[in-house]
N, C-alpha and C positions, 0 to 999 in steps of 0.2 A: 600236490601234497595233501594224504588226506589225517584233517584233522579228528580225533577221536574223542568223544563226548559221553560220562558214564553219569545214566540220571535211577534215581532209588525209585522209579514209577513202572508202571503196567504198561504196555507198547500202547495200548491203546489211545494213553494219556500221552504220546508225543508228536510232532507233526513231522509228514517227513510225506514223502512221493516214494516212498517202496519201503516194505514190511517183509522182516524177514524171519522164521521159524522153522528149530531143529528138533527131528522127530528120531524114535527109536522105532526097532522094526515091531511091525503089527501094537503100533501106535493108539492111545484113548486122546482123544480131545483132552488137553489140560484147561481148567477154568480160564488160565490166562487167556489162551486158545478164542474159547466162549466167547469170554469179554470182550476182545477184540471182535469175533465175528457178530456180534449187537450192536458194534457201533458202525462200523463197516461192511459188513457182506455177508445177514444171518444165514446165506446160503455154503458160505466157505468148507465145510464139511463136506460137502455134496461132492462140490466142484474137485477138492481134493479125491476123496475117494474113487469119482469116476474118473477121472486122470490117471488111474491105476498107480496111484502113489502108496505105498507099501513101510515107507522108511527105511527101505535097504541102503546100505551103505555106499554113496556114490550118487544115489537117487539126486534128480535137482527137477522141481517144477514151479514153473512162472504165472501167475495169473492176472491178468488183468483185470481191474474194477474201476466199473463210473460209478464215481459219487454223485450226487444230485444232477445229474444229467449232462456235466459241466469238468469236472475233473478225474483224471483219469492215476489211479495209484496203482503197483505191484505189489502182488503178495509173493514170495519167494520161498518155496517148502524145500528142505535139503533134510538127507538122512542119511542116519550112523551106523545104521546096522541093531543087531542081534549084540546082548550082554554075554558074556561069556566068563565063567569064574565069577559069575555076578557083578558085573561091571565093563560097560564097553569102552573102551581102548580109549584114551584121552588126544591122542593123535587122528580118530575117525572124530573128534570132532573138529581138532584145528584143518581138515582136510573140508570139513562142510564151510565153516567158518570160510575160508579158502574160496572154496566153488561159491560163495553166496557172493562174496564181496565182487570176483571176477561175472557174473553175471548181471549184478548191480551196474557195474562198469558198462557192460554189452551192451546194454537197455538205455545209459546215457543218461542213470538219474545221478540227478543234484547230489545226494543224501542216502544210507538207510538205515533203518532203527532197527537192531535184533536183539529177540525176546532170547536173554538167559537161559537154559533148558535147565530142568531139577537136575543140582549138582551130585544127588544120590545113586543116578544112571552111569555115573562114570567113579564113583567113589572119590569123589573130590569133592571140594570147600567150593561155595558161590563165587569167593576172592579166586581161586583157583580159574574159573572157566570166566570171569573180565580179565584177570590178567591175560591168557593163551588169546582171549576173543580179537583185546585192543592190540596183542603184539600181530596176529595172525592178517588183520588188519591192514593194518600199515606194512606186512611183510606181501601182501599180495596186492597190492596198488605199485609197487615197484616196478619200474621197467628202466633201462636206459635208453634216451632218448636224443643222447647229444649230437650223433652224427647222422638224424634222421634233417630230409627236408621239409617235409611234410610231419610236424610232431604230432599233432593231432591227441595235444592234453585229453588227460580223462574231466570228464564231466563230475566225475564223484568226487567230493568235496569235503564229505562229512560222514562219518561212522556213528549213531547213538546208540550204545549197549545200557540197554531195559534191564533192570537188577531190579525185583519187587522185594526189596529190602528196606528194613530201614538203618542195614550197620554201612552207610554210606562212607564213613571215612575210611573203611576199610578196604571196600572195594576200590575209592578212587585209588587211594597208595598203590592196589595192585596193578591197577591200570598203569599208572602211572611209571610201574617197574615192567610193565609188557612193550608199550611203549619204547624206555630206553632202551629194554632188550632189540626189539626191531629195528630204531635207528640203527643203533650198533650194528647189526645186520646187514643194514641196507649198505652202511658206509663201506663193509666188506666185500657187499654182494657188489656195490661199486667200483671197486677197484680193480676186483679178480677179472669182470667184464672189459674192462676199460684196453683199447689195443695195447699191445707190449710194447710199442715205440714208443709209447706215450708215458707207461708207466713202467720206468726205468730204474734200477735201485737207490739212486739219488733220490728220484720222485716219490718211490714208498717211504723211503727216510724224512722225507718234507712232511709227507702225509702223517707218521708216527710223531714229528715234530709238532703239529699244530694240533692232534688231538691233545697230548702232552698239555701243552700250553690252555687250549682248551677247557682241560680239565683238572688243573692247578699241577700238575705231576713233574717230580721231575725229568728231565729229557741231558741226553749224552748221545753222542756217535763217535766214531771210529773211521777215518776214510782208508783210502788201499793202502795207503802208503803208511799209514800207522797197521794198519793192517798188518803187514809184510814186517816191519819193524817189531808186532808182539810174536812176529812167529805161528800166525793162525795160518798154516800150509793149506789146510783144504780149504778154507774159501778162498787164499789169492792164488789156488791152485785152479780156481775151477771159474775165478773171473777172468783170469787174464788172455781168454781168449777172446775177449771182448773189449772197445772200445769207449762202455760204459764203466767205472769206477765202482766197485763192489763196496760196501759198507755194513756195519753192526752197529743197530740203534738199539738203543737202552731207555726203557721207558721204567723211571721205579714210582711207586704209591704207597704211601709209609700210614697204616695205621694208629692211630690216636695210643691206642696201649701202646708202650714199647715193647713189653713182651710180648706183643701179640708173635704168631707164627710165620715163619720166613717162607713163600711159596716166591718159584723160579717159572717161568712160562717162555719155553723157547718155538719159535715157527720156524719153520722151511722155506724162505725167499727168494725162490730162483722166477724172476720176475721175465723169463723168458726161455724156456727149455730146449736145444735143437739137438741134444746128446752131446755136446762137442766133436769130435773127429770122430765118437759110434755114432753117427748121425740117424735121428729116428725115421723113420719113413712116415708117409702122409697116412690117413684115414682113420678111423676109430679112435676111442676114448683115450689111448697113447699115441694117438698120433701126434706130429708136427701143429697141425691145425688148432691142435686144445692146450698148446701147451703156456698158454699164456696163464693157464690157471695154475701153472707151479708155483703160484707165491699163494696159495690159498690159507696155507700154515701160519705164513705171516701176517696174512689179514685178517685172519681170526683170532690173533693174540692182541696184535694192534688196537683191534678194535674192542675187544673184551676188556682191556685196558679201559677206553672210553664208557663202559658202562660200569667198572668197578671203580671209576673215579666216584661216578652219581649213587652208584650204592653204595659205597665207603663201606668195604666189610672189615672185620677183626680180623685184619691178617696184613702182612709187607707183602707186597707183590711188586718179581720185578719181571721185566720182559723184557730176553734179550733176539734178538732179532736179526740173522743171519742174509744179507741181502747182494744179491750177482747174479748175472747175466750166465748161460754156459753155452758158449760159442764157436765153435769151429775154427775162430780165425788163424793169422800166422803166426801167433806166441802162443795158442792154445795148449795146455797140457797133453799128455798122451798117453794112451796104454803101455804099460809098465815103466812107467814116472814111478819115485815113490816122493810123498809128501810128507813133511813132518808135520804134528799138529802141535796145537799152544801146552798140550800137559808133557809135549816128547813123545808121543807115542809116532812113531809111521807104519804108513800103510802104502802098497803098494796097487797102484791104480792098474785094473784089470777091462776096465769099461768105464768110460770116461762119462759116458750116460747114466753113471752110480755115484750123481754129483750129490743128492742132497743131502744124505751122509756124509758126506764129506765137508760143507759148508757147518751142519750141526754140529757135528764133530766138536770144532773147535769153539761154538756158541756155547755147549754142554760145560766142555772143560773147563772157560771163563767163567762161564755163573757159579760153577763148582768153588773153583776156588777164588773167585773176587767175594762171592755174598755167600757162602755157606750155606745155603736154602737147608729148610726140614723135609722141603718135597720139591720134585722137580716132573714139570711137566710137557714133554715136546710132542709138538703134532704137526705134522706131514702127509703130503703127495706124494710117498714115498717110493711103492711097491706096484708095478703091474701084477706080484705075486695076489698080493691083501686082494686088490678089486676083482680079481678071476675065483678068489677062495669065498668072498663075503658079498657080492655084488654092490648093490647100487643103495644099500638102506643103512648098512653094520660099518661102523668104521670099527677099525681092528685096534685092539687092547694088548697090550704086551708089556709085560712087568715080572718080574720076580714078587714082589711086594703087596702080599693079599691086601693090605691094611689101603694101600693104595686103590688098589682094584675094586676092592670092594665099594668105595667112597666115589671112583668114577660111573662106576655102576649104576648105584643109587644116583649118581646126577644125571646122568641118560634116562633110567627111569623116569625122572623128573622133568625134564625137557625135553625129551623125543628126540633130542640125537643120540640114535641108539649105538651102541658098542659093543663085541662083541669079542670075551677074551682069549687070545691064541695063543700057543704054548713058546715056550720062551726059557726052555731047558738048554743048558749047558751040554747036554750030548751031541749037540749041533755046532759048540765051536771050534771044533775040526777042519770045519766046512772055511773058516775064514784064514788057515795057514798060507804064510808066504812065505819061500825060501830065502829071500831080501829084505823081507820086513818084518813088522811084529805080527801084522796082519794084511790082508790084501781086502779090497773093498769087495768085491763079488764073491759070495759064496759058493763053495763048488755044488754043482748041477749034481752029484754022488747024492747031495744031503736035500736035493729039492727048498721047499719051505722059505723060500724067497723074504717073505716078510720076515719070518725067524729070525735068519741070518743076518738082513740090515739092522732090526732092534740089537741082534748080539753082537755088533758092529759097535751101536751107539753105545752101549755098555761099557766101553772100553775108557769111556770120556766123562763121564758121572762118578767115580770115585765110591764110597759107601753112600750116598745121597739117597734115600728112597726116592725110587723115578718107572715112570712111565712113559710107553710111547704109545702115541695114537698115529696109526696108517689111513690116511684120510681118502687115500686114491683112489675109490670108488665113489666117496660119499661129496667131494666137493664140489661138483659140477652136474648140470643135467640130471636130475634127481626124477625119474617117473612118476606119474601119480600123485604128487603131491602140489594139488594146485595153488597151493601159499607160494610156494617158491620157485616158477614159471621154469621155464628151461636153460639156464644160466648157472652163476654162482648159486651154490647153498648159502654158502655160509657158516658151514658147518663147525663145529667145536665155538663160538661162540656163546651160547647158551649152556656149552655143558662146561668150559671152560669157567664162565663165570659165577656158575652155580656150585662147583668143584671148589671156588676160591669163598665164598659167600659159606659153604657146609663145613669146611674143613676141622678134622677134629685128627691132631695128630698121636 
């Protein structure tokens, strides 16, 4: 566990066994730079420049230095690149941020201190690049290590972010909310990894239950059997082929104003995916093999929960939470079932592996009409469509409702999980006619647009609510290049979730 230390000094001024500084391309020596290289290693320029370090974005160099003959420290240079529209990318720097911490690691130091870079380089606030520094931080010191034999703890212990400032209370608070941003994160990033026998829809219900409690909120569920009794057809349509108990957890957080603004947050919890009876085949990012990460929806809402408890923003937030196994077994539903859902609407099942929709469906409906929300927000593993159209960076936006759009937008901007908005016209719902039902879950193959079709699906279940959906099915897992967040869980909608709930201006 590493802990995160933000002090208003010059790197110079702190002690640590590895030093660490972020550069822009075709780089000046900053005075801080200097200063540090006077007390430690007036040659450091040198050394950098003939290491053919450049500060291209991606760059990472390591140096070693003996101090008085006797100790031996690291200096760690990482680079962001080229500014572009006069300012470089604030994501190249949690990506340096990232490679620094992970190299610290490699090296097996106790500690390391990294010097601030001028917040003018990226058109941000000093509070802006400790907060990203400390969450970035603690988001790449994560691993899971419970079913290893050999765990082989990391040695780093301690993170100290050098702010040569003196508006120190400012910085800590942000620290302080990068921080809970990361937890929050990790506890996702935890779960979504965790095997699927282990983390079962009862167990992500425990798990929503003890942040709940945690974080003073109040906490409700729902088991199958009440389930079945309110009439939510698609989730105990799409659990009962399993031997696990499907459940809908409800997490609410009641702002201080009572007026304050009603926000709804619903996740996608299929805590274990085999398509049911369209059983998926093994290999690649839809395969069998990844599909433990179908509840990634729900672990991001869950857990954005836990850090809008600590920031306590001007809004009610409630999170309902869709949670089932989709299983093949011998009660399993089937192609061309039709299911009724909790508002009345049915739909006629066409591919039983077009469960997640179906489980939202009736979370949608409930929130709709139990709490009235002003805004509603679902995010899912939804669509092999979305991840073939947006790859591995854009989670996919779909809404009618600019006023929405625009508000998630600006929160992606804002946090780096980017989004990316796809059309979401009603000329496409053609595509979801059934001659049995109201609708059928699979859009016809005539209209293409896969993602489309599932949002114009979820449509159905939202009422006049301003609402959005987010298609996470590129962006939840295995993320390239971004060395914060190793080859696992993202984590994703987290941070744009909670910053959505935190901006909201309806």
């Amino acid at each position: 566990m590493v802990s995160i230390q933000v002090v208003g000094k010059r790197i110079d001024q702190i002690q640590s066994n590895c030093y660490a500084f972020i550069f822009p391309k075709d780089f000046t020596i900053s005075p801080a730079i200097k200063s540090f290289a006077r007390t430690f290693c007036p040659d450091l320029e040198l050394l950098v420049r003939d290491a053919g370090f450049e500060g291209d974005h991606g760059q990472l160099r390591t140096f070693p230095i003996l101090l008085n003959g006797e100790t031996i420290i690291r200096v760690i240079c990482a680079g962001v690149g080229a500014t572009k529209d006069g300012a470089i990318d604030l994501e190249k720097y949690r990506c340096a941020v990232g490679r620094i911490v992970k190299e610290a690691e490699r090296m097996r130091c106790a500690s390391v201190a990294l010097a601030v870079p001028s917040a003018r380089l990226f058109g941000a606030t000093g509070a802006d690049l400790v907060r990203e520094a400390a969450m970035v931080s603690k988001l790449a010191a994560y691993r899971l290590t419970d079913y290893l034999s050999d765990k082989k703890e990391s040695t780093l212990k301690e993170v100290t972010i050098a702010a040569d400032t003196k508006e120190l209370a400012a910085i800590r608070k942000a620290a302080q909310h990068g921080t809970c941003l990361a937890e929050a994160m990790n506890r996702a990033r935890y779960w979504i990894d965790l095997p699927p026998s282990e983390l079962t829809p009862p167990a992500l219900c425990d798990k929503a239950k003890a942040i709940a409690k945690e974080g003073g909120l109040k906490f409700s569920f729902f088991n199958e059997k009440q389930i079945n009794e309110m009439g939510m057809g698609g989730l105990a349509g799409v659990s009962c082929g399993s031997h696990m108990d499907a459940r809908l957890a409800i997490i609410e957080y009641t702002a201080k104003k009572k007026t304050a603004p009603k926000i709804a947050l619903i996740g996608k919890g299929i805590t274990y995916d085999s398509g049911g009876l369209n059983i998926k085949p093994g290999g690649g990012p839809g395969g069998l093999e990844r599909m433990k990460e179908d509840m990634s929806g729900a672990a991001a809402v869950i857990a954005a929960m836990s850090a809008i408890a600590e920031l306590k923003p001007d809004a009610h937030v409630v999170a309902v939470v869709p949670l089932a196994e989709n299983m093949p077994g011998h009660s399993a539903f089937k192609p061309s079932d039709v299911l009724r859902f909790y508002n009345g609407v049915t739909a006629e099942v066409v591919n039983t592996d077009a469960e997640g929709r179906l489980i939202l469906a009736d979370a949608l409906a409930y929130a709709t009409k139990k709490y009235k929300p002003d805004v509603m927000v679902d995010i899912a593993t939804l669509t092999g469509s979305c991840m073939h159209a947006l790859g591995v960076f854009y989670t996919g936006l779909l809404t009618q409702d600019d006023t929405v759009a625009r508000q998630l937008e600006d929160s992606a901007k804002r946090t780096g999980d980017s989004v990316w908005r796809l059309p979401l016209d009603d000329d496409y719902e053609p595509a979801l006619h059934s001659s049995i039902a109201d609708i059928n879950n699979v859009g016809s193959v005539k209209y293409l647009a896969g993602a489309t079709t599932a949002a114009l699906f979820l449509k159905h279940f939202v009422g006049e609510t301003p609402w959005a959906h987010l298609d996470i099915a590129g962006t939840a897992f295995a993320m390239p290049d971004r060395p914060y967040l190793g080859s696992g869980a993202t984590a994703v909608g987290v941070r744009l979730l909670t910053d959505f709930v935190m901006h909201w201006r309806g």
